[in-house]
mmCIF file of the N, C-alpha and C atoms, coordinates in Angstrom:
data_MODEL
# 
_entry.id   MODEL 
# 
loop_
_atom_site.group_PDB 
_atom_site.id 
_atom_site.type_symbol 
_atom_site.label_atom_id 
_atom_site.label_alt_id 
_atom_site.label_comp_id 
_atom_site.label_asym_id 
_atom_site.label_entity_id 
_atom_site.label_seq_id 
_atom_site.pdbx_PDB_ins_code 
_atom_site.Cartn_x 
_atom_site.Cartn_y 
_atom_site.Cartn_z 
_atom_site.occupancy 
_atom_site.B_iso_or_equiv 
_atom_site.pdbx_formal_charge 
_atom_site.auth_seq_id 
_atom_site.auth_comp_id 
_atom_site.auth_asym_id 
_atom_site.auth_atom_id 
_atom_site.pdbx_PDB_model_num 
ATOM 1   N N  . UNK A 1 1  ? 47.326 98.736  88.130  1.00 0.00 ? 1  UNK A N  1 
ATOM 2   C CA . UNK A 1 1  ? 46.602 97.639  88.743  1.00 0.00 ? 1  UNK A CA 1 
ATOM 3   C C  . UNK A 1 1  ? 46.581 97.853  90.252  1.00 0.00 ? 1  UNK A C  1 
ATOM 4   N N  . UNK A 1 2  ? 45.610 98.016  90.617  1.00 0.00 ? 2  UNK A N  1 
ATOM 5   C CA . UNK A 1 2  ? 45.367 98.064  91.953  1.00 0.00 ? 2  UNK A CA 1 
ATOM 6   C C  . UNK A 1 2  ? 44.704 96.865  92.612  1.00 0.00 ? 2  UNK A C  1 
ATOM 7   N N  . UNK A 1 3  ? 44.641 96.403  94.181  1.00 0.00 ? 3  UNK A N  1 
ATOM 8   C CA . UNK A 1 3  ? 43.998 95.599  94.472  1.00 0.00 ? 3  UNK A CA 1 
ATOM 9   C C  . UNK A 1 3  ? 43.123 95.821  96.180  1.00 0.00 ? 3  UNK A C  1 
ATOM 10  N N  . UNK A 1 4  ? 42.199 95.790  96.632  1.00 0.00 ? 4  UNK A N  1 
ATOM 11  C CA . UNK A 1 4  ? 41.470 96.481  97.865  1.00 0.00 ? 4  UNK A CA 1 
ATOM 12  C C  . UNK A 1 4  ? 41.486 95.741  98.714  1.00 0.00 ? 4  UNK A C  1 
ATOM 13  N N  . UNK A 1 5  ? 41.576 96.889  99.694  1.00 0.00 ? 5  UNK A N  1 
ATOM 14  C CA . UNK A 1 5  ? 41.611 95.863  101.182 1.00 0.00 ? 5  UNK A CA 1 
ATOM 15  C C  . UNK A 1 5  ? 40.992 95.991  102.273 1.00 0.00 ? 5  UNK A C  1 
ATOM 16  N N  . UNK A 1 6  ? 40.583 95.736  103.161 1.00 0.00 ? 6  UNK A N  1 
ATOM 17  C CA . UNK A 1 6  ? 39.719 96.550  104.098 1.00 0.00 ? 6  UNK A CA 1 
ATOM 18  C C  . UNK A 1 6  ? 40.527 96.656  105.269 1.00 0.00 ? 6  UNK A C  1 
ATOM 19  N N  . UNK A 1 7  ? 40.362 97.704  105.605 1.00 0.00 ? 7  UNK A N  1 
ATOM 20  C CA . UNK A 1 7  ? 41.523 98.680  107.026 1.00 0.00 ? 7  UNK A CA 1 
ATOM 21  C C  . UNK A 1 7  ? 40.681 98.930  107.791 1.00 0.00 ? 7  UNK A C  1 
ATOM 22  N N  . UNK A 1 8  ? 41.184 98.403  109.037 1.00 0.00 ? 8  UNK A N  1 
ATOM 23  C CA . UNK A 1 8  ? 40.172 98.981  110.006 1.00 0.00 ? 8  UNK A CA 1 
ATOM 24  C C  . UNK A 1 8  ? 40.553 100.330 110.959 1.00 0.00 ? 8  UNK A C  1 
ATOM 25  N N  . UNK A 1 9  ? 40.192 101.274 111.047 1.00 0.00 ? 9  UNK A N  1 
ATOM 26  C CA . UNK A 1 9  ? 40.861 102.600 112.145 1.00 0.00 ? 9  UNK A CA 1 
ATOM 27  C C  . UNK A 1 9  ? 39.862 102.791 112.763 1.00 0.00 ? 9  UNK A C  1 
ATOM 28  N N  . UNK A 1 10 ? 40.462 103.307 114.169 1.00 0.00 ? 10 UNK A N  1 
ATOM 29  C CA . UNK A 1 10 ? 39.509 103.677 115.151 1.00 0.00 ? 10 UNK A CA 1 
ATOM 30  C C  . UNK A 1 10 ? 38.546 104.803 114.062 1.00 0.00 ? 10 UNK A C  1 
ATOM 31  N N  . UNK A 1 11 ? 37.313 105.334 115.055 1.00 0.00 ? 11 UNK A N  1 
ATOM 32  C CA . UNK A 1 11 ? 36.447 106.632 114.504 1.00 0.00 ? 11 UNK A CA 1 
ATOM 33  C C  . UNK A 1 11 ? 36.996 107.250 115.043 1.00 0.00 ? 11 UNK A C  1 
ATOM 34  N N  . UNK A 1 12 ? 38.107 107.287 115.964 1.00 0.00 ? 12 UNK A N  1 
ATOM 35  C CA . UNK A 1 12 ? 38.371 108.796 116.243 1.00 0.00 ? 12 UNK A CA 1 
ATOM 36  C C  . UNK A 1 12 ? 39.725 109.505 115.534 1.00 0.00 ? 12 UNK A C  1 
ATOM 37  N N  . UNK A 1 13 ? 40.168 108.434 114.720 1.00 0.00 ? 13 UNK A N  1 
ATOM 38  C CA . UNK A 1 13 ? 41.023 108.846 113.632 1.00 0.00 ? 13 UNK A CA 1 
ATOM 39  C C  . UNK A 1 13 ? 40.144 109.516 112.387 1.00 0.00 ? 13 UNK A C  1 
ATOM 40  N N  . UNK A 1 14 ? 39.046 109.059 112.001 1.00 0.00 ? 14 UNK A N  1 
ATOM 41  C CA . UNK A 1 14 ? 37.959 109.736 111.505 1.00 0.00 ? 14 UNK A CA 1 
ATOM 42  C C  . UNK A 1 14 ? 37.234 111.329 112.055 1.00 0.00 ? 14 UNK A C  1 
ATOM 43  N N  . UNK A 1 15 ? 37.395 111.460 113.312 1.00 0.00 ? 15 UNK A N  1 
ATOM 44  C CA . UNK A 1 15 ? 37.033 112.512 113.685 1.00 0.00 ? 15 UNK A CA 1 
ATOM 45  C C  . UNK A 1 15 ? 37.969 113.443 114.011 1.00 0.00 ? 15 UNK A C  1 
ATOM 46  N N  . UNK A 1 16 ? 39.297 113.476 113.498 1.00 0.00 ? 16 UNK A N  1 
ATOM 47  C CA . UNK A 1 16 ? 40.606 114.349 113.422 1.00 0.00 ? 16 UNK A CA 1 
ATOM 48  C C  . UNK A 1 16 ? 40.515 114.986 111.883 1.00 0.00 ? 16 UNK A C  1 
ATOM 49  N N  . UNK A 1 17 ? 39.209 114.409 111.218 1.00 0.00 ? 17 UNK A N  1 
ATOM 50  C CA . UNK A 1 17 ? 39.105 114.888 109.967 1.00 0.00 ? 17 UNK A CA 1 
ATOM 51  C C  . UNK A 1 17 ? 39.608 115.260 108.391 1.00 0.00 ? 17 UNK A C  1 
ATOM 52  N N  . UNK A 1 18 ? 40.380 113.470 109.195 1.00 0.00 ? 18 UNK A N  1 
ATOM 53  C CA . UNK A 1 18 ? 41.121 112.965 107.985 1.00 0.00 ? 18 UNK A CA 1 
ATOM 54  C C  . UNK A 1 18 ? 39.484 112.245 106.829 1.00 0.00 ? 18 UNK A C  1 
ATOM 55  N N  . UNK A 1 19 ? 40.402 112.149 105.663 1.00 0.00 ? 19 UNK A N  1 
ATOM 56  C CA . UNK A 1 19 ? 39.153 112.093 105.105 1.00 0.00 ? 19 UNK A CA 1 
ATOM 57  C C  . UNK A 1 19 ? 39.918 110.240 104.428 1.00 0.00 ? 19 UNK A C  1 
ATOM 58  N N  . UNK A 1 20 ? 38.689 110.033 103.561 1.00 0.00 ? 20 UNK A N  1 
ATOM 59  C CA . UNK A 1 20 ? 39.101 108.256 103.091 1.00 0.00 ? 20 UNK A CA 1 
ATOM 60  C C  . UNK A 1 20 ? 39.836 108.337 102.035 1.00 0.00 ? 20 UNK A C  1 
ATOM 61  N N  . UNK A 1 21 ? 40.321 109.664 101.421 1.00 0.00 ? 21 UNK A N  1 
ATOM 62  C CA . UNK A 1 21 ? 41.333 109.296 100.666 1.00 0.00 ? 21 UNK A CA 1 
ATOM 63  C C  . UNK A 1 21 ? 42.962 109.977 101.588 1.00 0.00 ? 21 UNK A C  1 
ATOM 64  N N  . UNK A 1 22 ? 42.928 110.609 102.399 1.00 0.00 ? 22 UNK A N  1 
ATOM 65  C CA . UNK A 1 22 ? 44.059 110.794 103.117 1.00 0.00 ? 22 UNK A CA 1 
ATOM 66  C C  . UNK A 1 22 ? 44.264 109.848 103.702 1.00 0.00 ? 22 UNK A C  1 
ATOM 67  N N  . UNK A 1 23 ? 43.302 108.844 104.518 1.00 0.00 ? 23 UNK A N  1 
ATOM 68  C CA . UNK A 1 23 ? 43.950 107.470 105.209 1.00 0.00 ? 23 UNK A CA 1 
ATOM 69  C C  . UNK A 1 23 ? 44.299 106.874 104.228 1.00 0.00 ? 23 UNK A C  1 
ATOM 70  N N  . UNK A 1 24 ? 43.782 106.561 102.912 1.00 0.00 ? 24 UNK A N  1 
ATOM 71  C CA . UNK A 1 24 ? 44.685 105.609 101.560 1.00 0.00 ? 24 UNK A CA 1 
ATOM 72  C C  . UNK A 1 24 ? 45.488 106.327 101.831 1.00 0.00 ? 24 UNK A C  1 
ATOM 73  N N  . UNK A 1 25 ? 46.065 107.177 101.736 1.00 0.00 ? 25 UNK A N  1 
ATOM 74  C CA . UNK A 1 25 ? 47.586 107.927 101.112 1.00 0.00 ? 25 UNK A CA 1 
ATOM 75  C C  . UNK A 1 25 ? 48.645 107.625 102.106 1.00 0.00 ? 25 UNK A C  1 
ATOM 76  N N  . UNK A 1 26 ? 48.163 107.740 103.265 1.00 0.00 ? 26 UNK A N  1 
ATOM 77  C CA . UNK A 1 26 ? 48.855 107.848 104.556 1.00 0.00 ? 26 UNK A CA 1 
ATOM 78  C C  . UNK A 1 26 ? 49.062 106.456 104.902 1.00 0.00 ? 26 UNK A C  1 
ATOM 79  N N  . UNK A 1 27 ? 48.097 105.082 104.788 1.00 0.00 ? 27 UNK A N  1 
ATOM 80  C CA . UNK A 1 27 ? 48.342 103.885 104.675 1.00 0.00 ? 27 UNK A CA 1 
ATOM 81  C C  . UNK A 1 27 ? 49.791 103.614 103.481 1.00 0.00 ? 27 UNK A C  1 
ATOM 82  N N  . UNK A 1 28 ? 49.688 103.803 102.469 1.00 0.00 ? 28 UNK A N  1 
ATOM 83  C CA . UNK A 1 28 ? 50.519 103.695 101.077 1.00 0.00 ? 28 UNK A CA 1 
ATOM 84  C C  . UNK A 1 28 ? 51.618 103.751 101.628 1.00 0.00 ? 28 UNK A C  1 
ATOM 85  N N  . UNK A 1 29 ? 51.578 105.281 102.127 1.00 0.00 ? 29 UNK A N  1 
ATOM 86  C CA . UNK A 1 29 ? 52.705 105.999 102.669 1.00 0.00 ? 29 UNK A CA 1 
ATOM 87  C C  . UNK A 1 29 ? 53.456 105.067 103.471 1.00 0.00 ? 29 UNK A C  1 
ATOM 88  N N  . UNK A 1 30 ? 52.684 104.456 104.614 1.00 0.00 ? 30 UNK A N  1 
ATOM 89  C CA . UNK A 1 30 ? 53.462 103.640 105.420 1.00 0.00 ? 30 UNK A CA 1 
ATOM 90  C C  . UNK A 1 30 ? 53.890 102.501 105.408 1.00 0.00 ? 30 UNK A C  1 
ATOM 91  N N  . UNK A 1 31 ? 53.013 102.132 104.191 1.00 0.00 ? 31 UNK A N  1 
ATOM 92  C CA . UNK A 1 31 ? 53.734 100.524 104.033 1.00 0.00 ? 31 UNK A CA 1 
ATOM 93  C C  . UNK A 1 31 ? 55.039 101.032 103.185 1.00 0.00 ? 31 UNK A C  1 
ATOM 94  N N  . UNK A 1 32 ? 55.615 101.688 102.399 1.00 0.00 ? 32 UNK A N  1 
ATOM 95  C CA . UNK A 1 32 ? 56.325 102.045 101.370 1.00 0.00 ? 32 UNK A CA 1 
ATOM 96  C C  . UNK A 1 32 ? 57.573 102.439 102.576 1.00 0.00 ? 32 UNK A C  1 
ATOM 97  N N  . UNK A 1 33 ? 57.416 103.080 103.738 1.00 0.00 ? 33 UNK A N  1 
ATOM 98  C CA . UNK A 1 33 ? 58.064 103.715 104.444 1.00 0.00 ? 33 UNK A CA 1 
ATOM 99  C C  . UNK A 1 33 ? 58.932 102.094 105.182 1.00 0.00 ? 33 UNK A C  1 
ATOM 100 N N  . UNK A 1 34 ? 58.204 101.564 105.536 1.00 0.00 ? 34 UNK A N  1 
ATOM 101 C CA . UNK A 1 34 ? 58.156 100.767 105.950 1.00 0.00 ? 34 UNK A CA 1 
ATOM 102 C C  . UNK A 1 34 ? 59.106 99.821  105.626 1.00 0.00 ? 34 UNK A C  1 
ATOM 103 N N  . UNK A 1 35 ? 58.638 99.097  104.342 1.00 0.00 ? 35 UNK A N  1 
ATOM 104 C CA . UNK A 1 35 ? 59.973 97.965  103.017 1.00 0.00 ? 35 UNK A CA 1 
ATOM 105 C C  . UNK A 1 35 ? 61.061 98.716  103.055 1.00 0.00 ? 35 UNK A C  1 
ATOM 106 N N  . UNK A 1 36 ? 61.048 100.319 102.988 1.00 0.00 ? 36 UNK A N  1 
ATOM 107 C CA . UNK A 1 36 ? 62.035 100.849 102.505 1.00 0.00 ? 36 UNK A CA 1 
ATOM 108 C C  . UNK A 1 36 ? 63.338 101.087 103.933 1.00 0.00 ? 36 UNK A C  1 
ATOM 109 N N  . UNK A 1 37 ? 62.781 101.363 105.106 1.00 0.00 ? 37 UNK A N  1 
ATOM 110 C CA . UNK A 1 37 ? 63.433 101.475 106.390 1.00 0.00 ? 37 UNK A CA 1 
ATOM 111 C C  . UNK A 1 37 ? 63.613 100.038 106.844 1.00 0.00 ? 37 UNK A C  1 
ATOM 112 N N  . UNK A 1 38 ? 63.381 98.684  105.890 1.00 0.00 ? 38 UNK A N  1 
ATOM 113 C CA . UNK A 1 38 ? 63.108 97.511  106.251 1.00 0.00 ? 38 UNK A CA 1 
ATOM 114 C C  . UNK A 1 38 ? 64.718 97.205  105.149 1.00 0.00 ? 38 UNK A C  1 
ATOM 115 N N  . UNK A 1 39 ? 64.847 97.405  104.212 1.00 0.00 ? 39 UNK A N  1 
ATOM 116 C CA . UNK A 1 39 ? 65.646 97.593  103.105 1.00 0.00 ? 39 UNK A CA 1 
ATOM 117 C C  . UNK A 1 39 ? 65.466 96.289  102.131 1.00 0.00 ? 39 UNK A C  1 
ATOM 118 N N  . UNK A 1 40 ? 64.094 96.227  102.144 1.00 0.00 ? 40 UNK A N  1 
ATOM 119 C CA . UNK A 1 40 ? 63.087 95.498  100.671 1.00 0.00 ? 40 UNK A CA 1 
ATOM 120 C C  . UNK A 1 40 ? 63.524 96.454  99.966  1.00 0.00 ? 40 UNK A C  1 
ATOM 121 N N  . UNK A 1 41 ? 63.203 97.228  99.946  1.00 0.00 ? 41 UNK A N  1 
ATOM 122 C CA . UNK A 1 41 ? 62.798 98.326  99.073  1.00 0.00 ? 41 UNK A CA 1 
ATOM 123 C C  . UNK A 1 41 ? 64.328 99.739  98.309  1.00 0.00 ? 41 UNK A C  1 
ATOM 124 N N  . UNK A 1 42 ? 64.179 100.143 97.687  1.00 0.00 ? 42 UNK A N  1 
ATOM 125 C CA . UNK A 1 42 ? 65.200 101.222 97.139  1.00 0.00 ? 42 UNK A CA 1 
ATOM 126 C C  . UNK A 1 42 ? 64.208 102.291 97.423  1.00 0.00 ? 42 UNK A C  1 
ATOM 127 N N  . UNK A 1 43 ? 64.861 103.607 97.411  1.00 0.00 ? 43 UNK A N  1 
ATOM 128 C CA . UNK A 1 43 ? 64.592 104.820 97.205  1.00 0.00 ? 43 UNK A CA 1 
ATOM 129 C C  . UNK A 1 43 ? 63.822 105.343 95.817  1.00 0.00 ? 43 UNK A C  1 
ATOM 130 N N  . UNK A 1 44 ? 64.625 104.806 95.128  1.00 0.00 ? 44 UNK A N  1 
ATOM 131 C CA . UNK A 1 44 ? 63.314 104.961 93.712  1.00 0.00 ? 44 UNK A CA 1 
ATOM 132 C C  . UNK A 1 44 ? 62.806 104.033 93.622  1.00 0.00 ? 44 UNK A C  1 
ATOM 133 N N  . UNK A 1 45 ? 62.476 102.436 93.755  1.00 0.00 ? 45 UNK A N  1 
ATOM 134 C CA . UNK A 1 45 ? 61.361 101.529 93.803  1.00 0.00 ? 45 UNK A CA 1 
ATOM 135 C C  . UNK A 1 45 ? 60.152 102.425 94.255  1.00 0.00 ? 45 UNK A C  1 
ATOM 136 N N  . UNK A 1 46 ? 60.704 103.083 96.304  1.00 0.00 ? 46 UNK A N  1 
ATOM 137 C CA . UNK A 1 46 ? 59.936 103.225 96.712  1.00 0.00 ? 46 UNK A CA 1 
ATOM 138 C C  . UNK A 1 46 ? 59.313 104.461 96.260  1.00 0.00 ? 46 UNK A C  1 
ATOM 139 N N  . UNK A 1 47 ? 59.800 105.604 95.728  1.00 0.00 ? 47 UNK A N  1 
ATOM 140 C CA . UNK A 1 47 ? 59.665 106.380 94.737  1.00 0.00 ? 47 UNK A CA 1 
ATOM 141 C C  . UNK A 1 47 ? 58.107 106.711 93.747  1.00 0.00 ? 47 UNK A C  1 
ATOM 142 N N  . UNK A 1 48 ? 59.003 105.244 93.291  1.00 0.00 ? 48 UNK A N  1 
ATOM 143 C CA . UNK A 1 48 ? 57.659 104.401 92.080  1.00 0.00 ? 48 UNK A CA 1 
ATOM 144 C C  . UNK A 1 48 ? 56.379 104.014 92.216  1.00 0.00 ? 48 UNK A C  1 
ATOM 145 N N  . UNK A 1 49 ? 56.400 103.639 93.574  1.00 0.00 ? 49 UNK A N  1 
ATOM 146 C CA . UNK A 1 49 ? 55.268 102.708 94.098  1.00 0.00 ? 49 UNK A CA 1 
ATOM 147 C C  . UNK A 1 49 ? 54.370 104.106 94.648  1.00 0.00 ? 49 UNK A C  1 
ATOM 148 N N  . UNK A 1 50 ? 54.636 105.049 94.974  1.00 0.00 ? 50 UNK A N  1 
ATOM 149 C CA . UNK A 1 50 ? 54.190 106.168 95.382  1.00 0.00 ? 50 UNK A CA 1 
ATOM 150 C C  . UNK A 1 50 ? 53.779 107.247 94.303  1.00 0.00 ? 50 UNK A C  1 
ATOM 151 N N  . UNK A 1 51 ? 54.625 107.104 93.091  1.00 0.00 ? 51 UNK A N  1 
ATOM 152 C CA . UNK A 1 51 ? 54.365 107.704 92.298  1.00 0.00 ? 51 UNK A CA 1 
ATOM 153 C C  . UNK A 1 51 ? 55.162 108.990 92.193  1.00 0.00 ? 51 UNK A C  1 
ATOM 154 N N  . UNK A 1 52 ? 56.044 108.910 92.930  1.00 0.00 ? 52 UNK A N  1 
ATOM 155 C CA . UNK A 1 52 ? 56.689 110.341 92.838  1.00 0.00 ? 52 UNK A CA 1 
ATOM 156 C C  . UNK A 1 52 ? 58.575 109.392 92.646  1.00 0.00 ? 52 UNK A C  1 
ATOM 157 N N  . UNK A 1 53 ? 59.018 110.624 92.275  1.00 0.00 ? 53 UNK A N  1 
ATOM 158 C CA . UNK A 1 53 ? 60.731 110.639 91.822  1.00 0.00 ? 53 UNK A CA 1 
ATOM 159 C C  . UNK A 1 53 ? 61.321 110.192 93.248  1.00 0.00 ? 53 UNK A C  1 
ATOM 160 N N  . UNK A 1 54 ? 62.465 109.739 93.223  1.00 0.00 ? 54 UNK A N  1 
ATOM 161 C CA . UNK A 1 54 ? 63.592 109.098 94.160  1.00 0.00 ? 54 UNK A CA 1 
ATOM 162 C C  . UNK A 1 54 ? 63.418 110.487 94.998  1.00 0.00 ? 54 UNK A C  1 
ATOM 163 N N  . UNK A 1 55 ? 63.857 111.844 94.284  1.00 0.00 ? 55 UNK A N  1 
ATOM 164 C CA . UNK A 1 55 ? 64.288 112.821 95.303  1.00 0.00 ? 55 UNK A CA 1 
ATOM 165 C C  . UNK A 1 55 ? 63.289 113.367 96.128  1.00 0.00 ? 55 UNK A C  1 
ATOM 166 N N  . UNK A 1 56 ? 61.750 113.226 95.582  1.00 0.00 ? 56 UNK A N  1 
ATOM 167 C CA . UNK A 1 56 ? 60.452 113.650 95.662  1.00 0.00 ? 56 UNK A CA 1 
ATOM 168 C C  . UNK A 1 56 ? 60.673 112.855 97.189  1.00 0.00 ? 56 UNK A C  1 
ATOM 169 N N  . UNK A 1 57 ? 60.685 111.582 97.181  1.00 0.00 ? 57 UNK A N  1 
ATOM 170 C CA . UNK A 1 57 ? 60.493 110.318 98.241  1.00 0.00 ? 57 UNK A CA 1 
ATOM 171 C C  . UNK A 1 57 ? 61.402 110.747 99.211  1.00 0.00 ? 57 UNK A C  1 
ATOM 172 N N  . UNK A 1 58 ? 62.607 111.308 98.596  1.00 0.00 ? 58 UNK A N  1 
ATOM 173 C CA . UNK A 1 58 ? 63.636 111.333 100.548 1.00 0.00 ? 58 UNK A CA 1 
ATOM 174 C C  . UNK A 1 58 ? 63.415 112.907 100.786 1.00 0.00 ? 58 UNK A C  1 
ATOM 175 N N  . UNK A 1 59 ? 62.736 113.734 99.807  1.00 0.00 ? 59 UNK A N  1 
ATOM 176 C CA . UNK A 1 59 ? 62.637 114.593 100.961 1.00 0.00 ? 59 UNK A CA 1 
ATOM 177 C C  . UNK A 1 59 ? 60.839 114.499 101.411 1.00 0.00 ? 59 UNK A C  1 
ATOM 178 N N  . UNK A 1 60 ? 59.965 113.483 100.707 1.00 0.00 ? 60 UNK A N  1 
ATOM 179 C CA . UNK A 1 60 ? 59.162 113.024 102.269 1.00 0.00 ? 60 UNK A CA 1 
ATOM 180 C C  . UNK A 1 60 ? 59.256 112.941 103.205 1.00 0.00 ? 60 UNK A C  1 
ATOM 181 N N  . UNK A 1 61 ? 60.790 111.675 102.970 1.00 0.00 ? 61 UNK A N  1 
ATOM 182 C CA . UNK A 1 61 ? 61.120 111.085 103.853 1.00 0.00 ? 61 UNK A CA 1 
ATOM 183 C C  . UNK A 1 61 ? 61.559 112.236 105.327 1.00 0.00 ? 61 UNK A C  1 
ATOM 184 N N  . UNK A 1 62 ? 61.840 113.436 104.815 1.00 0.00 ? 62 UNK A N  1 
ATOM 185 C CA . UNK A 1 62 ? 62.294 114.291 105.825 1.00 0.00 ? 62 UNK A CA 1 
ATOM 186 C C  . UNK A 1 62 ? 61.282 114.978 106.317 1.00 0.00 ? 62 UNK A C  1 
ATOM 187 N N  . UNK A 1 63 ? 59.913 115.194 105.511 1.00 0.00 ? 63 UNK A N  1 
ATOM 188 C CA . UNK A 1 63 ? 58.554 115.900 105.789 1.00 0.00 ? 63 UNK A CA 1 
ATOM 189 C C  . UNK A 1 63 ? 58.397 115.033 107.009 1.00 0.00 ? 63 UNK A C  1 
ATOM 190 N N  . UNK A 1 64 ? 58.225 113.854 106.763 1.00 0.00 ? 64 UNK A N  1 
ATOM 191 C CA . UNK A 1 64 ? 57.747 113.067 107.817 1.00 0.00 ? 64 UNK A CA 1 
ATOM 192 C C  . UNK A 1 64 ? 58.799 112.452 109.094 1.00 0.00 ? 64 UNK A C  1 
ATOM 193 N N  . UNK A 1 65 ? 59.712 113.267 108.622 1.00 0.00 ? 65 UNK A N  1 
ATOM 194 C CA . UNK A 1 65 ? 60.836 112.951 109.903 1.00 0.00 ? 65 UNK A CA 1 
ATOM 195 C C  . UNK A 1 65 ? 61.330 111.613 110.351 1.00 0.00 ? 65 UNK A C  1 
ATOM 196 N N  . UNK A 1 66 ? 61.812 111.071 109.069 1.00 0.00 ? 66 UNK A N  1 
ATOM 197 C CA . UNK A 1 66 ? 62.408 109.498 108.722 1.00 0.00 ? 66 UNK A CA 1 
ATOM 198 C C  . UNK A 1 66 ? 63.430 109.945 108.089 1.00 0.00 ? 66 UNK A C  1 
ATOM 199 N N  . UNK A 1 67 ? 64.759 109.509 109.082 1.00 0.00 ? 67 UNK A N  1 
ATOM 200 C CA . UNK A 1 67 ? 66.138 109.833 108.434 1.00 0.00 ? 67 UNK A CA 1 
ATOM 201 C C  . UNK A 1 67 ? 66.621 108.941 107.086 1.00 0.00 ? 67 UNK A C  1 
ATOM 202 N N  . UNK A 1 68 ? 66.962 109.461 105.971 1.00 0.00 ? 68 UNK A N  1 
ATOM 203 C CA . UNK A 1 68 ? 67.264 108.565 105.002 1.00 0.00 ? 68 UNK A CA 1 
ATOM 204 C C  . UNK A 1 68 ? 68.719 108.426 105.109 1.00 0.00 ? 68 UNK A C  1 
ATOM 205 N N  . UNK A 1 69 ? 69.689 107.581 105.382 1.00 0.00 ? 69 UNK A N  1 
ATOM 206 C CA . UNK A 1 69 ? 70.562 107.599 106.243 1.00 0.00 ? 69 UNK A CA 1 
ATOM 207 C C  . UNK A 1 69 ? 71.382 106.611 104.496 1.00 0.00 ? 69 UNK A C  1 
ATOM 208 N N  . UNK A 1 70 ? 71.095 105.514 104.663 1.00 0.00 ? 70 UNK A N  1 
ATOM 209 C CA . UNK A 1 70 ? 71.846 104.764 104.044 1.00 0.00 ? 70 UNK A CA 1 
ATOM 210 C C  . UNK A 1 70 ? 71.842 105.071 102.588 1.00 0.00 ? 70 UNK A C  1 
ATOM 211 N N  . UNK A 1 71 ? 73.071 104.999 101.571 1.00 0.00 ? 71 UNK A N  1 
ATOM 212 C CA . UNK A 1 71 ? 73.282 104.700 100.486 1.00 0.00 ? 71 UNK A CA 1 
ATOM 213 C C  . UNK A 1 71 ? 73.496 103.689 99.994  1.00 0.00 ? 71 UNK A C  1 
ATOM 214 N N  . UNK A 1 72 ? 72.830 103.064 98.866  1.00 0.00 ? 72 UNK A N  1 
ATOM 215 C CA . UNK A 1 72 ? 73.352 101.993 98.442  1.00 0.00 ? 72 UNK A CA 1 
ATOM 216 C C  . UNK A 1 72 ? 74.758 102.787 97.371  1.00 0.00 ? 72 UNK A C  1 
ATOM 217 N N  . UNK A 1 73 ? 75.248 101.901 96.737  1.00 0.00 ? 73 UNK A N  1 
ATOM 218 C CA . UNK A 1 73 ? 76.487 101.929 95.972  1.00 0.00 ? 73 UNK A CA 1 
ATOM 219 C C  . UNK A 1 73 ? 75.745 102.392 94.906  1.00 0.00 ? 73 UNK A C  1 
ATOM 220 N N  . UNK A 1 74 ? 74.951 101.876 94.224  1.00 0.00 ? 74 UNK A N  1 
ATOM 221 C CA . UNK A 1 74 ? 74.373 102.312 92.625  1.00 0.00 ? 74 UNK A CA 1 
ATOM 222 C C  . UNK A 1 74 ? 73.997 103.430 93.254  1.00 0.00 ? 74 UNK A C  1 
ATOM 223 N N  . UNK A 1 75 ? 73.199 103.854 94.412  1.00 0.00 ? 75 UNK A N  1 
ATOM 224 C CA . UNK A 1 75 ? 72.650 105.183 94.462  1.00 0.00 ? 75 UNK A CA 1 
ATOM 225 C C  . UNK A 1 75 ? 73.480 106.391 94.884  1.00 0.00 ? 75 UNK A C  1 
ATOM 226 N N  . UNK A 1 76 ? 74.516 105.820 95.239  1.00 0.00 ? 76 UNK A N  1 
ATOM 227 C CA . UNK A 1 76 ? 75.487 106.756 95.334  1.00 0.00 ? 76 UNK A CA 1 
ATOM 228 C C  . UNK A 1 76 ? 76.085 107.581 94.156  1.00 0.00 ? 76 UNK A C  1 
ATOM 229 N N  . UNK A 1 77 ? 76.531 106.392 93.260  1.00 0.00 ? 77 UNK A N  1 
ATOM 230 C CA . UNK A 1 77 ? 77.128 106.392 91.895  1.00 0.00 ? 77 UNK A CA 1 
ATOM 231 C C  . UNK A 1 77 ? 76.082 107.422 90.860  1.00 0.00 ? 77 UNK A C  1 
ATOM 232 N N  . UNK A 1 78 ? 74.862 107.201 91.567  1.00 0.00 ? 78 UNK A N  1 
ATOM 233 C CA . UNK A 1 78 ? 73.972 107.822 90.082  1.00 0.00 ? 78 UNK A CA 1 
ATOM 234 C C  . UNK A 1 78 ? 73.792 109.123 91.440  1.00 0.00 ? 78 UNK A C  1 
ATOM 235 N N  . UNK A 1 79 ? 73.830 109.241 92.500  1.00 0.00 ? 79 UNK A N  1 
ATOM 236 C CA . UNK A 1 79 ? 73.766 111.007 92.711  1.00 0.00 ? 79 UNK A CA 1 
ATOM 237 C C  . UNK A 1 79 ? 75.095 111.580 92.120  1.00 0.00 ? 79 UNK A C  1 
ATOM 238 N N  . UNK A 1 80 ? 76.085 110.956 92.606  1.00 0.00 ? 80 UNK A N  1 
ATOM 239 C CA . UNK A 1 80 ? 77.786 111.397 91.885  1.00 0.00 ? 80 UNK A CA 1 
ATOM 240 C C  . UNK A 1 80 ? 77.769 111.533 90.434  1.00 0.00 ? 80 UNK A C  1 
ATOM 241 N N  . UNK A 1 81 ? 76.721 111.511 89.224  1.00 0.00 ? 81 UNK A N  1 
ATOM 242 C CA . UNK A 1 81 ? 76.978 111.593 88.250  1.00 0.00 ? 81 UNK A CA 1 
ATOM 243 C C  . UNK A 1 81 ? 75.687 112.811 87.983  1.00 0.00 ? 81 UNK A C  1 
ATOM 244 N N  . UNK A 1 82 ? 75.525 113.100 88.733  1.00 0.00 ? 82 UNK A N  1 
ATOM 245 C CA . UNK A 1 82 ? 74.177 114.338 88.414  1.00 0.00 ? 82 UNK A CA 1 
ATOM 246 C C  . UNK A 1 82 ? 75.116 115.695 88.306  1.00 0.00 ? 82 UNK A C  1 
# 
């Protein structure tokens, strides 16, 4: 279920030759980045909402040079049992 929204960006974010589905992705991206550095959010929620695995998400998180710093206790517990 999806739901639409209208975003407004400069044209000259358009003329760096991003295209309209890389600004969706890159929008997604940042709200998700966002809850999650906000601590709404978990590592695999945020994961989920993106569509990719917990581990997929923190090493985004490092593509894009956002320290994933904190553990929760359950997420600790379930890397300690891998």
């Amino acid at each position: 279920l999806e739901t639409t929204l209208n975003v407004r960006v400069p044209n000259s974010l358009l003329n760096l030759g991003l295209t309209q589905e890389e600004i969706q992705r890159r929008v997604s991206e940042w709200l998700v980045f966002s809850l999650f550095s906000e601590g709404k959010i978990s590592s695999g929620k945020a994961g989920k909402l993106l569509g990719i695995s917990r581990l997929e998400f923190i090493k985004l998180l490092q593509t894009r040079g956002i320290a994933y710093i904190n553990f929760t206790a359950v997420e600790l517990n379930e890397e300690l049992e891998k």
